[in-house]
C-alpha positions as CSV (number, residue, x, y, z in Angstrom):
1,X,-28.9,-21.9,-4.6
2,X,-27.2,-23.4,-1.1
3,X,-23.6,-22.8,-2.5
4,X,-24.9,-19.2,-3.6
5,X,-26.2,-18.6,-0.1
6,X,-23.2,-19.8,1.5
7,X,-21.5,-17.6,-1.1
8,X,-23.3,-14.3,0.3
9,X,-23.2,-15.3,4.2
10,X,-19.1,-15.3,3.5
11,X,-19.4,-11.7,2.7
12,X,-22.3,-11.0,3.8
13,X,-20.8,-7.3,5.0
14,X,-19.0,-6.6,2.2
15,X,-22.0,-7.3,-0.2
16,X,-25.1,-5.5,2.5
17,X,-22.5,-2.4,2.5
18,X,-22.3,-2.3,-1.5
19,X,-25.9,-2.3,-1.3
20,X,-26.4,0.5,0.7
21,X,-24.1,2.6,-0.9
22,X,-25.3,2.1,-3.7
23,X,-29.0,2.9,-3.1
24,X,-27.4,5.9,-1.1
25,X,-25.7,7.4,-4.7
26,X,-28.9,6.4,-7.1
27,X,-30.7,8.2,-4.2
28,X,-28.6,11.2,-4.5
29,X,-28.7,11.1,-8.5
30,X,-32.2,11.7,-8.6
31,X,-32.2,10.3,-12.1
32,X,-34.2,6.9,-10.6
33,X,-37.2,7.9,-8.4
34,X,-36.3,6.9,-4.8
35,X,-38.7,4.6,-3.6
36,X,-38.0,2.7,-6.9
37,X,-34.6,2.5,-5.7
38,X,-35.4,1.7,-2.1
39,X,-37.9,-1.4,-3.1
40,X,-35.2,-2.3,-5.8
41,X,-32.5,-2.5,-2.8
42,X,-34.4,-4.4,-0.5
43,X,-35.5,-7.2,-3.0
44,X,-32.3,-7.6,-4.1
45,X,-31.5,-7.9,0.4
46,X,-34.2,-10.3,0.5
47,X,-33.3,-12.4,-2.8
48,X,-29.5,-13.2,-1.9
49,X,-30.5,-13.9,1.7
50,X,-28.9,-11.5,4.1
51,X,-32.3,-10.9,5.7
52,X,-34.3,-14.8,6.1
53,X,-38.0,-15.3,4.0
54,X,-38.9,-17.2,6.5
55,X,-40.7,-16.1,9.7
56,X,-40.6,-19.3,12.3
57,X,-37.1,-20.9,12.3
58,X,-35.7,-24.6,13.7
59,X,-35.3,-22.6,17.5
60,X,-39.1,-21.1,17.1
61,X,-39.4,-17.3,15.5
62,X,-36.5,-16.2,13.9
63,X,-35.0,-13.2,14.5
64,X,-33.7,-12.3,10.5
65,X,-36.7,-12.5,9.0
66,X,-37.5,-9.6,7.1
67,X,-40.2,-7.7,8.1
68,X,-38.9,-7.8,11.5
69,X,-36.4,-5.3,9.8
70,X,-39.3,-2.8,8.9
71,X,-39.9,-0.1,12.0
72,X,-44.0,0.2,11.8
73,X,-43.9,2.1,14.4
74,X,-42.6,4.6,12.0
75,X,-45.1,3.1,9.4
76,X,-48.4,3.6,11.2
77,X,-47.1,6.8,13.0
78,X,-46.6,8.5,9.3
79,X,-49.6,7.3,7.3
80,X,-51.5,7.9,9.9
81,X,-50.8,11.8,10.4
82,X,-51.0,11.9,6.5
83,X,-54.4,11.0,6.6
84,X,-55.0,13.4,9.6
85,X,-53.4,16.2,8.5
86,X,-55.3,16.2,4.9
87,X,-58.3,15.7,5.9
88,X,-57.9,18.7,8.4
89,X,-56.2,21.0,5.5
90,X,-59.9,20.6,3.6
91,X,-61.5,22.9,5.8
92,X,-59.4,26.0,5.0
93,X,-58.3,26.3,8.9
94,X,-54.8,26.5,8.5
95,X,-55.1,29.0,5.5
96,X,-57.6,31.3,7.6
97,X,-55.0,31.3,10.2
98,X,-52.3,32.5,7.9
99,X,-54.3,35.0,6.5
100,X,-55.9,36.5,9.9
101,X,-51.6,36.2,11.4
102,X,-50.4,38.2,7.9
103,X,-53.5,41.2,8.4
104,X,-52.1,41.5,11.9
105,X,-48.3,42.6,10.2
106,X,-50.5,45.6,8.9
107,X,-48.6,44.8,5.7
108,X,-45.4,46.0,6.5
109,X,-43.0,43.7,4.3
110,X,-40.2,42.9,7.4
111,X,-43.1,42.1,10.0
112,X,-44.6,39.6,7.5
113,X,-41.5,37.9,6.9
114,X,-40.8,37.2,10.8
115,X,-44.7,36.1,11.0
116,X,-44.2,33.8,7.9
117,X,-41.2,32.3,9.5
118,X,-42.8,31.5,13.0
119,X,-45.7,30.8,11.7
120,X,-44.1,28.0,9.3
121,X,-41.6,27.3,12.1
122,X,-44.9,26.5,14.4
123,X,-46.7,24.5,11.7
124,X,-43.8,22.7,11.0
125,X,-43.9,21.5,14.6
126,X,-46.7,19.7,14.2
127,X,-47.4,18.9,10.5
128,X,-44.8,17.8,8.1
129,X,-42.6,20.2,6.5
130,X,-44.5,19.4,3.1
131,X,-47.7,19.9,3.9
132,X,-46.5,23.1,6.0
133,X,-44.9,24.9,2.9
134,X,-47.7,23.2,1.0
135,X,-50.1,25.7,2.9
136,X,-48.1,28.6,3.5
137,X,-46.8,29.1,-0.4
138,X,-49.6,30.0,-2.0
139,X,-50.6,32.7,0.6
140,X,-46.9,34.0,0.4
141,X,-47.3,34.8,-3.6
142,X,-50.6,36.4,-3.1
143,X,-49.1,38.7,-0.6
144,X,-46.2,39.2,-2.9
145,X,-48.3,40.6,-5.2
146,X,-50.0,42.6,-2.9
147,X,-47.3,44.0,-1.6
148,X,-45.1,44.0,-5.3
149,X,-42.1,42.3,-3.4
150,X,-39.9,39.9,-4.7
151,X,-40.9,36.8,-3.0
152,X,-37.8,34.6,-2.9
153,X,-36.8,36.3,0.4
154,X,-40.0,35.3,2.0
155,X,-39.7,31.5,0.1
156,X,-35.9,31.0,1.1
157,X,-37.3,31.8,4.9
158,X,-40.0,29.5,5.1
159,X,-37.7,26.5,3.8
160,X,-35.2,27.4,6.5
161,X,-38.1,27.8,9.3
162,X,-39.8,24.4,8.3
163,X,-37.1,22.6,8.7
164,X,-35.8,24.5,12.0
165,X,-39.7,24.1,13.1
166,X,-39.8,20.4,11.9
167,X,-36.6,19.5,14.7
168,X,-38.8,20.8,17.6
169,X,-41.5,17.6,18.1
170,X,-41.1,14.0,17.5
171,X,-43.8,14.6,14.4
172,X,-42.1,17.3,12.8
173,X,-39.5,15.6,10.6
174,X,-39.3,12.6,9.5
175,X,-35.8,11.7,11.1
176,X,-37.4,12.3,14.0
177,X,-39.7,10.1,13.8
178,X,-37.2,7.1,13.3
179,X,-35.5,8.4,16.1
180,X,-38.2,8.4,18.9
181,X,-38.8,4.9,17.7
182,X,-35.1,3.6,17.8
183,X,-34.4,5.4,20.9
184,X,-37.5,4.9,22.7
185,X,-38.8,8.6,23.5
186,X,-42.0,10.0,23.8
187,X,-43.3,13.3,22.1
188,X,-43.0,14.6,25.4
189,X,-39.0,14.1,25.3
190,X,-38.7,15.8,21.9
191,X,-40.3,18.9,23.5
192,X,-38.4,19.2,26.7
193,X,-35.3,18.5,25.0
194,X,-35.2,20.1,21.7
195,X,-38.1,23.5,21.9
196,X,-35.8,25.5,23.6
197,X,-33.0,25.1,21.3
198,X,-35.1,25.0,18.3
199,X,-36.7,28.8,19.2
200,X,-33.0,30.1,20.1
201,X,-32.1,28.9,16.4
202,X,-35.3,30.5,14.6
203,X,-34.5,33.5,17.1
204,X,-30.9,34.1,15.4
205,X,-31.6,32.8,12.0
206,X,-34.9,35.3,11.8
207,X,-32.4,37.9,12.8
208,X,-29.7,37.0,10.1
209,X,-32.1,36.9,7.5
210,X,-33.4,40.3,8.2
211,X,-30.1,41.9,7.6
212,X,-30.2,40.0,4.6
213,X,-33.4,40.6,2.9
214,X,-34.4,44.2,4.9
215,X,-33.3,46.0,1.8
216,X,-35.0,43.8,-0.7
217,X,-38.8,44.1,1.4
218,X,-39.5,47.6,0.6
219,X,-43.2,48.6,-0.3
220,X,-45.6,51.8,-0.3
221,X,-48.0,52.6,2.2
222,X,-51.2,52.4,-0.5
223,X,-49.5,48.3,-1.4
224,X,-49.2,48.0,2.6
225,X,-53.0,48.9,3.4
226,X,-54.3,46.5,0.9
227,X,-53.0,43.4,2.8
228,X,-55.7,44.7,5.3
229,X,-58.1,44.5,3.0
230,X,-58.2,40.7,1.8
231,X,-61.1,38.9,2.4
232,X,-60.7,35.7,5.0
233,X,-64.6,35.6,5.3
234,X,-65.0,32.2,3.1
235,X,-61.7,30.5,3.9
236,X,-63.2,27.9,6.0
237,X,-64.9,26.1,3.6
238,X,-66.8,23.6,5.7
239,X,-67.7,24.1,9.3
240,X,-68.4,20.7,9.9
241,X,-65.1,19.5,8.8
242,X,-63.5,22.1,11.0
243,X,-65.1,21.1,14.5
244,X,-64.5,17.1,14.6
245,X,-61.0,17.5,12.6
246,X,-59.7,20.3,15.1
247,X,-61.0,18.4,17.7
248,X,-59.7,15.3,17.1
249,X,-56.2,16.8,16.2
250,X,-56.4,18.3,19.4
251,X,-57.2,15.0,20.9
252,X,-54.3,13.1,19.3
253,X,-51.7,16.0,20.2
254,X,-53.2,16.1,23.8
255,X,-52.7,12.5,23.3
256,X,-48.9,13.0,22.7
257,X,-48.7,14.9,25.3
258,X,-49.8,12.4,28.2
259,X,-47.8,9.9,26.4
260,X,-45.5,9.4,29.8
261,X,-48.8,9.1,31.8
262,X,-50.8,6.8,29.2
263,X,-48.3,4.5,27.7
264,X,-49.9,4.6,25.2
265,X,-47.8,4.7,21.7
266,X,-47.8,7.9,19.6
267,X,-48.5,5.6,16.3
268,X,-51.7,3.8,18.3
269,X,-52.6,7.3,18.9
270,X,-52.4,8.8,15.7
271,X,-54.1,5.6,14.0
272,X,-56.8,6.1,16.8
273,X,-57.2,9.4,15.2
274,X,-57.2,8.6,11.6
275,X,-59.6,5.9,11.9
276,X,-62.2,8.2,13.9
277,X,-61.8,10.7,11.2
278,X,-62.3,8.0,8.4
279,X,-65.7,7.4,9.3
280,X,-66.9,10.7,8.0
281,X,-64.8,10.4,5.0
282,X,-64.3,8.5,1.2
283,X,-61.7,6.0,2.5
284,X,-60.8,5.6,-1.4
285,X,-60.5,9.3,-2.2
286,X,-58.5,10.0,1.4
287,X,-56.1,7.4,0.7
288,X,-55.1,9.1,-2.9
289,X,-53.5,12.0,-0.4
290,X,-51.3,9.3,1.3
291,X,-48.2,9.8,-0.1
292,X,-47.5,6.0,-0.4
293,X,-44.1,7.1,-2.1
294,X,-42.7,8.1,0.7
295,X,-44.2,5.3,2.7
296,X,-43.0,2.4,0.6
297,X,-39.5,4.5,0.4
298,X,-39.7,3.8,3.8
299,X,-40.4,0.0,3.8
300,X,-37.4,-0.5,1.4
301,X,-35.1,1.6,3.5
302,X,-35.4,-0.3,6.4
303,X,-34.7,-3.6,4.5
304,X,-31.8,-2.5,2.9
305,X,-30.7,-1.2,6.7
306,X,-31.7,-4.5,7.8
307,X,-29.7,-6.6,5.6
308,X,-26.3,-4.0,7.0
309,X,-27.5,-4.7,10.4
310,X,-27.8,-8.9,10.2
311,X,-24.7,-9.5,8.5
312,X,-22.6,-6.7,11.5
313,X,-22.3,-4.2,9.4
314,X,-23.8,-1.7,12.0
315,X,-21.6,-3.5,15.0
316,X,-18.6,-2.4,13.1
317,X,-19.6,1.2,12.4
318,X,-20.4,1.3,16.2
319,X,-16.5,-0.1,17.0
320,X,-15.3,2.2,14.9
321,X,-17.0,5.3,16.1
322,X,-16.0,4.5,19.4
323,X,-12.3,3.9,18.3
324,X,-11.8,7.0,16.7
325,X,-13.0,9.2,19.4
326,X,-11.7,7.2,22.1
327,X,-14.7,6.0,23.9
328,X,-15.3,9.7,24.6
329,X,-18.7,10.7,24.7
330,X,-18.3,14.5,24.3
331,X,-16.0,13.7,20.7
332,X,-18.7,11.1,19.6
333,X,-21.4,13.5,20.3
334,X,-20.6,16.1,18.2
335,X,-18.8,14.2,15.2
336,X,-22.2,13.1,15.1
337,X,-23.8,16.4,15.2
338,X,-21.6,18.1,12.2
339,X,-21.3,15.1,9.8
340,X,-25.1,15.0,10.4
341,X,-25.5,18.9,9.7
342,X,-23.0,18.2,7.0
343,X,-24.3,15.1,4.9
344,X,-27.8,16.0,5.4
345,X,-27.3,18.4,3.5
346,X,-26.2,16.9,0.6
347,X,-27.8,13.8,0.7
348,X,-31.5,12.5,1.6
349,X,-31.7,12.6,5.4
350,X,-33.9,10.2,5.9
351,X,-31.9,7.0,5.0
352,X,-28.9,8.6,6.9
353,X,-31.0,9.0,10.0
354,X,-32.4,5.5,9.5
355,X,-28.5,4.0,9.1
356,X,-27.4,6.0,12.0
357,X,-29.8,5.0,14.2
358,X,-29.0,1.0,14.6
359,X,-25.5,2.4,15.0
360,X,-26.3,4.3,18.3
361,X,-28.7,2.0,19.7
362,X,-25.5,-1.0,18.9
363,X,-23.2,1.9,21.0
364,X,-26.1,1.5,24.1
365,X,-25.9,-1.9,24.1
366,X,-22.1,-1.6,24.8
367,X,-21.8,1.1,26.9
368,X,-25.1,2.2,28.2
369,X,-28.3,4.5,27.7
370,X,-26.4,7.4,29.5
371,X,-23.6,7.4,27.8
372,X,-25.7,7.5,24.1
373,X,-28.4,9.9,25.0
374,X,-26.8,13.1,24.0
375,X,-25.5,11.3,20.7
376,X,-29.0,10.8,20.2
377,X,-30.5,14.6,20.3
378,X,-26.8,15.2,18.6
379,X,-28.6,13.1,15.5
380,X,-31.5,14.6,15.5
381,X,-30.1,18.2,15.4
382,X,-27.3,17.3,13.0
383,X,-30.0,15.2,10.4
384,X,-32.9,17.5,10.8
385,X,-30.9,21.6,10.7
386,X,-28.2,20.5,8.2
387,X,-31.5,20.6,5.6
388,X,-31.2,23.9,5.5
389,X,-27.6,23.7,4.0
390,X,-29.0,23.1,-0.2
391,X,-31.7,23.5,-1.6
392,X,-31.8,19.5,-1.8
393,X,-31.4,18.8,1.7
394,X,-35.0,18.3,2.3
395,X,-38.4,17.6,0.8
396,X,-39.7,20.6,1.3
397,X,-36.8,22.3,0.4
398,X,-37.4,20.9,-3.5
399,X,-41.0,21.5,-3.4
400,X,-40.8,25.2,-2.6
401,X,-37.6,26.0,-5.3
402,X,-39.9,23.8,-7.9
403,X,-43.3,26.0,-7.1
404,X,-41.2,29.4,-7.2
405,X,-39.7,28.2,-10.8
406,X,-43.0,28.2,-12.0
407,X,-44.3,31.2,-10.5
408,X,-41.6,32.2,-12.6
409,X,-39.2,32.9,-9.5
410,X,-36.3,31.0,-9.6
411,X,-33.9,29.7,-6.4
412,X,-30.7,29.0,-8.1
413,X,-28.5,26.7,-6.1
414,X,-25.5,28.6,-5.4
415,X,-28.2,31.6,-4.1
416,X,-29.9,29.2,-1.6
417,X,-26.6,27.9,-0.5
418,X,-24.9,31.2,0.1
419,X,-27.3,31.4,3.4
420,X,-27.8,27.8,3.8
421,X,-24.3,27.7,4.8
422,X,-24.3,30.4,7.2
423,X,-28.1,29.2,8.2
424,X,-26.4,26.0,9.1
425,X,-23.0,27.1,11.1
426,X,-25.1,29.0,13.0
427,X,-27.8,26.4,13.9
428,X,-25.0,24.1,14.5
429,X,-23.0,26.0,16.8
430,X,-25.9,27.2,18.9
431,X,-26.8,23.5,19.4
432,X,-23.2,22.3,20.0
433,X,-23.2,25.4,22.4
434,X,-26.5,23.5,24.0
435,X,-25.5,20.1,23.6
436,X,-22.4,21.0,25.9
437,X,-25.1,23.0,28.2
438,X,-27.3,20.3,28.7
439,X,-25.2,17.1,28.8
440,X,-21.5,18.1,29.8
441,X,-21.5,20.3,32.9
């Protein structure tokens, strides 16, 4: 095994980087379930020995080893508001909300399409983009059907909002997530940074998609009235539920919030928040809701990334970058943006963030946290709008297409795309547009 060890550390890059690529095209395939390949990946990382199985080495704790590789900051931060955000989804609140914000449209197709889209948009901010169009789909058929609209307009919408919505906090998408923990920021930092641009995005893209869809959202006045007529009286389901989960959501946001004042991290604060809202619950049936897919996915991810980052792989992506734009930060920047709005949109988002990451955090070692911090909110942007580009670029993208299939409602590819593109350009431009605002002058 010492000669085939000696083998691997020879070309250790070569070997890591075949690795990676290779989970990145069975990820794109989608014939092999993801976190399959992920796991499969990072054994195979582990097994040939570009990452070390051993935790203390001759010099004390050694630096390789290969959970040190796996970000649980990102870990505890995402099971953590799993377990929040389903237990709080129990109680009906976020439904009754939806329901009371749709009565308020009076019905009238256009206005319920902008209150869908902010609403998802808002949700999205602070739940996942799953759970958001989880929540917000099954209201949308059922006003549909009220209103005897074609619903796709109102679907296509919500994916684009959830994902626009999702950029805004440090919670709101998962690349975000791996980004406040490689790059140090708060929730706090997300907001001040990325709220602004995100609402001037939903602003334009709202706008687009009415001209789009305003000739397809026609209804009678009779069809109209009868939205004002649904009963929200027994949404909320359980009272109980409602006052210590909204609470202690409130808590854990306020939580965020005060993060600069506190300290204290926004994982510690979510698992805080879980474990509270544990004690009222069936650990065992709560823990079924965890989707332990995508947290394992995660795990494997990070190992694969790992085993890149040990044997250079990420230093020389780093040199390169910085070679091809000639040390120029503005250049950098936005290559960064547009490949990310670009790539993200074809493949899974998530490892891309989770590669891209090391790579700007190896840049700040080099030239500084000044000279990366607009590269950072340039990845963010880039991985988390250019979802809205297929209907594959995202999670919630797939769940929403798959749910309108069997409502009997199909998104055809080439249908989604026609606006994703345009979605995209214009969410890209308006943030290059910022980027420039906020960083360059």
């Amino acid at each position: 095994m010492e000669q085939f060890y000696a083998l691997v550390q020879s070309h250790a890059v070569v070997i890591s980087a075949v690795v990676l690529v290779l989970a990145y095209v069975f990820i794109a395939l989608e014939k092999i379930p993801k976190v399959t390949i992920a796991l499969l990946g990072a054994a195979v990382v582990v097994f040939s020995g570009l990452v070390s199985q051993e935790k203390i080495a001759e010099t004390g704790l050694n630096e390789f080893y290969f959970i040190n590789f796996v970000d649980f900051n990102v870990i505890f931060l995402l099971v953590s508001m799993m377990i929040i955000v389903n237990i709080t989804t129990r109680c009906g609140v976020f439904k009754w909300i939806a329901i009371e914000l749709l009565k308020m449209t009076k019905g009238k197709p256009l206005m319920v399409l902008i209150t869908l889209a902010f609403l998802t948009a808002l949700l999205s901010a602070f739940l996942d983009n799953v759970t958001t169009v989880i929540l917000i789909m099954p209201i949308t058929f059922v006003v549909a059907k009220q209103l005897d609209i074609n619903p796709v307009p109102l679907l296509i919408t919500e994916i684009f909002a959830s994902n626009i919505g999702g950029t805004a906090t440090l919670i709101g998408d998962p690349p975000n997530i791996i980004i406040g923990s490689a790059a140090g920021f708060s929730f706090m930092d997300f907001i001040k940074e990325l709220t602004l641009i995100c609402l001037i995005i939903m602003a334009a893209v709202v706008a687009f998609l009415y001209l789009c869809f305003r000739k397809q959202l026609v209804t009678t006045e009779e069809k109209m009235a009868s939205i004002q007529e649904i009963d929200n009286s027994k949404t909320i389901t359980d009272y109980p539920l409602l006052k210590r989960s909204m609470l202690v959501l409130g808590l854990v946001i306020l939580g965020f919030l005060t993060h600069d004042i506190t300290h204290i991290a926004t994982c510690i604060i979510a698992f805080i928040g879980a474990s509270i809202l544990l004690l009222f619950e069936n650990p065992e049936e709560t823990f079924k809701e965890v989707e332990w897919n995508t947290i394992f996915f995660f795990i494997g991810l990070f190992i694969i990334i790992g085993g890149f980052e040990a044997a250079g792989g990420i230093k020389l992506m780093a040199d390169w970058l910085l070679k091809v734009t000639a040390g120029s930060q503005q250049i950098a920047s936005y290559v960064i943006l547009w490949a990310s709005g670009i790539l993200s949109g074809i493949i899974d988002n998530i490892p891309y963030t989770a590669t891209m990451a090391p790579m700007i955090h190896e840049i700040e070692l080099e030239k500084g946290r000044e000279f990366v911090l607009p590269m950072w909110w340039c990845l963010s942007l880039g991985a988390c709008l250019g979802g809205n580009l297929t209907i594959i670029g995202a999670a919630a993208n797939v769940i929403v297409s798959e749910n309108s299939a069997k409502h009997g409602h199909v998104i055809k590819f080439l249908e989604f795309m026609k606006y994703g593109v345009i979605v995209v350009f214009i969410s890209l431009a308006l943030s290059s547009a910022y980027i420039w605002v906020r960083h360059f002058i």
